[in-house]
C-alpha positions in Angstrom: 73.3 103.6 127.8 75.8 101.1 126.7 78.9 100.3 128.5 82.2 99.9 126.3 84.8 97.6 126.7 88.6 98.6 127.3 89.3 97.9 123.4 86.1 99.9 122.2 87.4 102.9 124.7 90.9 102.9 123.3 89.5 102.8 119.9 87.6 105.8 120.4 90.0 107.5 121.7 92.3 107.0 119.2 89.8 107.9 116.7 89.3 111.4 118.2 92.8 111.7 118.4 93.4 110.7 114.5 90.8 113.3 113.4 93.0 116.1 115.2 96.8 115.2 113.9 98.2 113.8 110.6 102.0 113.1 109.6 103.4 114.5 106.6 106.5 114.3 105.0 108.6 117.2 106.9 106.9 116.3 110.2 105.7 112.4 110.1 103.4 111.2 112.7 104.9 108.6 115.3 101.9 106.0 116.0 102.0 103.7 119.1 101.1 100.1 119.5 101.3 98.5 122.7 100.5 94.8 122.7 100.5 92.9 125.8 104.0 91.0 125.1 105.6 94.5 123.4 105.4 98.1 122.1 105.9 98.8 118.2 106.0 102.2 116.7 106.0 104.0 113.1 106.7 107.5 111.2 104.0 107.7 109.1 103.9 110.2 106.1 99.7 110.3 106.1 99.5 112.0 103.0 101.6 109.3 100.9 100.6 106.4 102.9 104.1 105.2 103.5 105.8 104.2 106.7 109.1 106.0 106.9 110.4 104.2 109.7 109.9 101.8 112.7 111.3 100.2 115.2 109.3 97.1 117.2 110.4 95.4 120.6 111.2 92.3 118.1 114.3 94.5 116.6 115.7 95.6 119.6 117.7 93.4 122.0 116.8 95.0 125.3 116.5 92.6 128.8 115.0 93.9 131.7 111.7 94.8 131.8 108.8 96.0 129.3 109.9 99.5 130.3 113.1 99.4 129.5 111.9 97.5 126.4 109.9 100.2 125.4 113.2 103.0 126.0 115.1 100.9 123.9 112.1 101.2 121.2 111.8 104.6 121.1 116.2 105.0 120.7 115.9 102.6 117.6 113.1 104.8 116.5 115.1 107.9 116.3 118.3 106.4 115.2 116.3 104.9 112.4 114.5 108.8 111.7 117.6 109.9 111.4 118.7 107.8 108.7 115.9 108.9 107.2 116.6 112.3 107.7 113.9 113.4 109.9 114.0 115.2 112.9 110.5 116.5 114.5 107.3 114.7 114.1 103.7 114.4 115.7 103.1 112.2 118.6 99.5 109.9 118.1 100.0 108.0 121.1 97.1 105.6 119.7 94.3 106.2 122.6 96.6 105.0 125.1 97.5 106.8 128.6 100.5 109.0 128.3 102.2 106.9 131.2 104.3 103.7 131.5 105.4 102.0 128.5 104.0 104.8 125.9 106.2 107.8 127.9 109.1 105.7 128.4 109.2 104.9 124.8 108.7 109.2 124.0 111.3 110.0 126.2 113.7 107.5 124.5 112.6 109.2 121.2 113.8 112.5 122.9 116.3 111.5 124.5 117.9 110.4 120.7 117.1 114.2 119.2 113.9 113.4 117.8 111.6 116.3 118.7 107.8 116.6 119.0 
């Protein structure tokens, strides 16, 4: 029995996730990255292959901490799908925890009018 590291855990995960949800055009998917310095995120159109919109922790001017960073993310986020004229999408939280900087970035999201 092998034992994985953190990184091959959250890859599997997000695999297993990945095979269950795909973004389309109407309803994009909304992919998560959390690095250790910031949180980055996408609407991806899966069929196309085309990012519709992001937002990253490097475009948003937000002081405090990587929380509140990560709020701020998800509000760009939606003011950015809106401009793009999208209003629902599919969460892939990218084999992360729901919890911390991942929920406080979806409840930002939500809290602009994007729904998922």
């Amino acid at each position: 029995m092998t034992v994985l590291t953190k990184r091959q855990a959250r890859m599997r995960r997000q695999r297993r996730i990945r095979g269950k949800i795909a973004g389309t055009a109407e309803r994009p998917r909304l992919a998560v990255f959390r690095s250790n310095r910031g949180i980055f995120a996408q609407l991806i159109d899966d069929q196309s292959g085309r990012t519709l919109a992001s937002a990253s922790w490097t475009t948003v001017s937000s002081s405090g901490s990587k929380t509140d960073q990560a709020t701020a993310v998800g509000k760009a986020l939606a003011q950015a799908a809106k401009k793009a004229k999208i209003d629902r999408c599919v969460f892939d939280r990218g084999g992360y925890l729901y919890h911390g900087r991942v929920q406080a970035l979806a409840e930002g999201a939500r809290g602009e009018g994007l729904q998922f």
